[in-house]
C-alpha positions in Angstrom: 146.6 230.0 199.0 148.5 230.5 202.1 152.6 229.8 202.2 152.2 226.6 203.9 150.3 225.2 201.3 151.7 226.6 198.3 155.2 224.7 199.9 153.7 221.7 200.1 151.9 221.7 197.0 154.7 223.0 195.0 157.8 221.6 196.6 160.1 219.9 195.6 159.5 221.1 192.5 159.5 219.3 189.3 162.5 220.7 186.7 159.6 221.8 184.5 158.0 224.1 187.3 161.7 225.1 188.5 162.5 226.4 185.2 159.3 228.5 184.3 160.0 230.3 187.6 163.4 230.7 186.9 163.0 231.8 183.8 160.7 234.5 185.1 163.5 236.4 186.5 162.0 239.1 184.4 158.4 239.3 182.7 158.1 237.1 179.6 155.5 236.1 176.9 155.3 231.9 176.6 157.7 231.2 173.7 160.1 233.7 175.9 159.5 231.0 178.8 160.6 228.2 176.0 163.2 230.1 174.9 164.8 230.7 177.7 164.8 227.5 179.4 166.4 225.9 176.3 169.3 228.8 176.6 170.0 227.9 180.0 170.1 224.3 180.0 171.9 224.0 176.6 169.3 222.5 175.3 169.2 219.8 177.3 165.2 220.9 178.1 162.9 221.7 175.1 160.0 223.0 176.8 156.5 222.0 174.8 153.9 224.9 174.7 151.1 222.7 176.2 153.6 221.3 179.1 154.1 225.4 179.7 150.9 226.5 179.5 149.4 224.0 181.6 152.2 224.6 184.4 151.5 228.4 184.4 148.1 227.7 184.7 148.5 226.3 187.9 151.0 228.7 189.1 148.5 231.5 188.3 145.7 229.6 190.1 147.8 229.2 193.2 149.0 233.0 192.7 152.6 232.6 192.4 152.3 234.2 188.5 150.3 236.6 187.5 149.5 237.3 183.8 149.1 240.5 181.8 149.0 242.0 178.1 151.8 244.4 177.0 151.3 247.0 174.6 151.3 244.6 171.8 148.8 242.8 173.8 151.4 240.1 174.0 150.4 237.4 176.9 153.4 238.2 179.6 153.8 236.5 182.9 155.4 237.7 185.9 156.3 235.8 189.3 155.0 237.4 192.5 155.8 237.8 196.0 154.6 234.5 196.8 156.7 233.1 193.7 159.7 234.4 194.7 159.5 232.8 198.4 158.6 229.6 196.4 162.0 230.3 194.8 163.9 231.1 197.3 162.9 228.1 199.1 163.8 225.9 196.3 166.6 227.2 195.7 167.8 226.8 199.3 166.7 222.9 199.2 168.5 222.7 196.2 171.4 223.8 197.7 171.3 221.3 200.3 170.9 218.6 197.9 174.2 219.8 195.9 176.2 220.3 199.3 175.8 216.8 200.7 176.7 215.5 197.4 179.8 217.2 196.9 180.3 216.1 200.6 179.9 212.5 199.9 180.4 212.1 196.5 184.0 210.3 196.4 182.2 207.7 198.5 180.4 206.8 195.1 184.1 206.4 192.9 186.5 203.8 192.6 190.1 205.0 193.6 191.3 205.9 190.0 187.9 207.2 188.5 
């Protein structure tokens, strides 16, 4: 799947997908993936294994994942190339989004709040 189309298929990304990815800032098996996501939200997301397995599916379809067996024959997934500029471009939109808001946020306060 070419760039283009992986952007517009993939972006904006739902918090499920944006998480995986993120969480694949190093190779890790599934319940990693869960783990992981729960750390860095606080728990806040709990991460089902069918909700994960089904996103990585699609991510490995559209090659931004790839999937191999460790020596413990361990499923493990790893982002690629592609991934990483899926990243990188969310991450950049999600900057955006934060910037304008801590631009305009008083405008959403009463004085006093």
């Amino acid at each position: 799947m070419s760039l283009e189309k992986i952007l517009k298929a993939f972006m904006p990304m739902s918090e499920t997908a944006y998480y995986i990815l993120l969480s694949l800032s190093e190779p890790r098996h599934g319940y990693g993936i869960i783990q992981h996501v729960e750390e860095m939200t606080n728990g806040r997301i709990r991460l089902g294994s069918g909700t994960v397995y089904g996103t990585i599916n699609k991510m490995k379809k559209a090659g931004i994942i790839t999937i191999y067996a460790d020596e413990n024959r361990k499923t493990i997934y790893e982002i690629t190339d592609l991934g990483k500029v899926l990243m990188k471009s969310e991450i950049n939109r999600i900057k955006e989004l934060y910037n304008n808001a801590i631009k305009l946020e008083g405008e959403f306060y009463e004085k006093g709040d």
